[in-house]
C-alpha positions in Angstrom: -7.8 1.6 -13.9 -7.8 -0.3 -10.8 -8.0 1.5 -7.2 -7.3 1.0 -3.8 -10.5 -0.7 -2.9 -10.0 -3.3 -6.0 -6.5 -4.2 -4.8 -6.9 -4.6 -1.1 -10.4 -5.7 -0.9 -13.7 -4.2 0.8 -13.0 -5.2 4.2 -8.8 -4.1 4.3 -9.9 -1.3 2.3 -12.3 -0.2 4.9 -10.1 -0.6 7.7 -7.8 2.1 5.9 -10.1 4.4 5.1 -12.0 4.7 8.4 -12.1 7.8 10.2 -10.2 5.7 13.0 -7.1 3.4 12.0 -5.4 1.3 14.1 -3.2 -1.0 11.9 -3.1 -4.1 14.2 -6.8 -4.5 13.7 -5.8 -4.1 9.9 -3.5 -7.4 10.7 -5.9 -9.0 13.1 -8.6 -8.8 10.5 -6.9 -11.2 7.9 -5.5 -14.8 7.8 -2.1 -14.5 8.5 -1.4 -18.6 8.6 0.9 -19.5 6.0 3.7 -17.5 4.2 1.8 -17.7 1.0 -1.3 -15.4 2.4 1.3 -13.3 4.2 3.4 -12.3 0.8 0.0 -11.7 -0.9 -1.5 -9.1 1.9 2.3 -7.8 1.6 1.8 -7.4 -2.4 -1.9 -6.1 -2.1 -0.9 -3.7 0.1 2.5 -2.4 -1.7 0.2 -2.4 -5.0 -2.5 0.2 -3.0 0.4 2.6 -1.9 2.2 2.7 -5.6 -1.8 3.1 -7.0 -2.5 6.1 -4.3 0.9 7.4 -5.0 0.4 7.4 -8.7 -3.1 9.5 -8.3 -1.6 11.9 -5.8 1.1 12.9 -8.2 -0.9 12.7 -11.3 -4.3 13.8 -9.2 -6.5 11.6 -11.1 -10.3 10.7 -10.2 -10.7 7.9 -8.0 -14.1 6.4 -6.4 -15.4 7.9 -4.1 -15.8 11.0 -6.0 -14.6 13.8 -4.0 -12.0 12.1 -1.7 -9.1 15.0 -1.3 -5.4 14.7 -1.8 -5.1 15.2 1.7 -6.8 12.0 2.7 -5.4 9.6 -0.4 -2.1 11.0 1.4 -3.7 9.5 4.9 -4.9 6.3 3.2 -1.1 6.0 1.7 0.4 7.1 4.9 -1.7 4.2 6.8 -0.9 1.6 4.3 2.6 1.7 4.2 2.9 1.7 8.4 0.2 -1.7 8.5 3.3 -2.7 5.9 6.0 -1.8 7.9 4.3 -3.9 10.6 3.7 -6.9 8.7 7.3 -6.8 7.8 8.5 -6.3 11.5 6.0 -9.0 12.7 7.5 -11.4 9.7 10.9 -10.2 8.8 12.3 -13.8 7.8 8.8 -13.8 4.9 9.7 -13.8 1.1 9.9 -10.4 -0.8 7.0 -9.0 -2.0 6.5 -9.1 -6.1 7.4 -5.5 -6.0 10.5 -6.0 -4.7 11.3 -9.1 -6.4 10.4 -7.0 -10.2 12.5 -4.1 -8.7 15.5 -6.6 -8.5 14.6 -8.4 -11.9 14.3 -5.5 -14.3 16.8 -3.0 -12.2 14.2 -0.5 -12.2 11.5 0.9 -10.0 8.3 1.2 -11.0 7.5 5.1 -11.3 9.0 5.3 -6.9 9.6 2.6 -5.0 8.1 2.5 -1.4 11.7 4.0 0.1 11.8 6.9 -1.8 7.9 7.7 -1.0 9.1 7.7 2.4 12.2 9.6 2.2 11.1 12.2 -0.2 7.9 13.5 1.2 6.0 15.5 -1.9 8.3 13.7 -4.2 6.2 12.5 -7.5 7.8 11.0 -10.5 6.5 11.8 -14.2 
């Protein structure tokens, strides 16, 4: 099963799950020249928040061992505000592949990123 470290990478993944996060280093930290590389940080991040989400509700083991609900919340939390950033800093940038498949197929995969935000606790089966 992939993870949050697997999707984003080591360094983005760091940056996350520091004791200390500050989102615009997140951004500063990565190549942000060309649409393409935008849309794919945009996906790798959306994919992290869907994959935390997913363990939080179904509270399955992730690497580290020991990492609490409390802080996948955190590391969820601080993914989805670098996102909302991103898509401030670029709001004219393609949708993500998330979106695009939500569009497609009419569906949401298990909760889109709205409803994570507007139904705090909320966990689909």
């Amino acid at each position: 099963m992939q993870n949050g470290r697997s999707i984003l990478g080591d360094s983005i993944y760091k940056i996350i799950t520091d004791d200390i996060f500050d989102p615009n280093e997140l951004l500063q930290s990565v190549d942000l020249s060309t649409e393409h590389k935008i849309v794919d940080l945009k996906d790798r991040i959306e994919a992290s928040v869907v994959i935390w989400h997913r363990k939080i509700c179904h509270k399955l083991s992730w690497a580290p061992a020991g990492v609490s609900l409390e802080k996948r919340e955190e590391f969820e939390e601080r993914a989805q505000t670098a996102l909302l950033i991103l898509k401030h800093r670029f709001p004219g940038i393609p949708q993500s592949s998330l979106d695009i498949s939500k569009i497609q197929y009419n569906t949401v995969p298990r909760a889109s990123i709205s409803q994570l935000r507007s139904f705090p606790g909320f966990c689909r089966p």
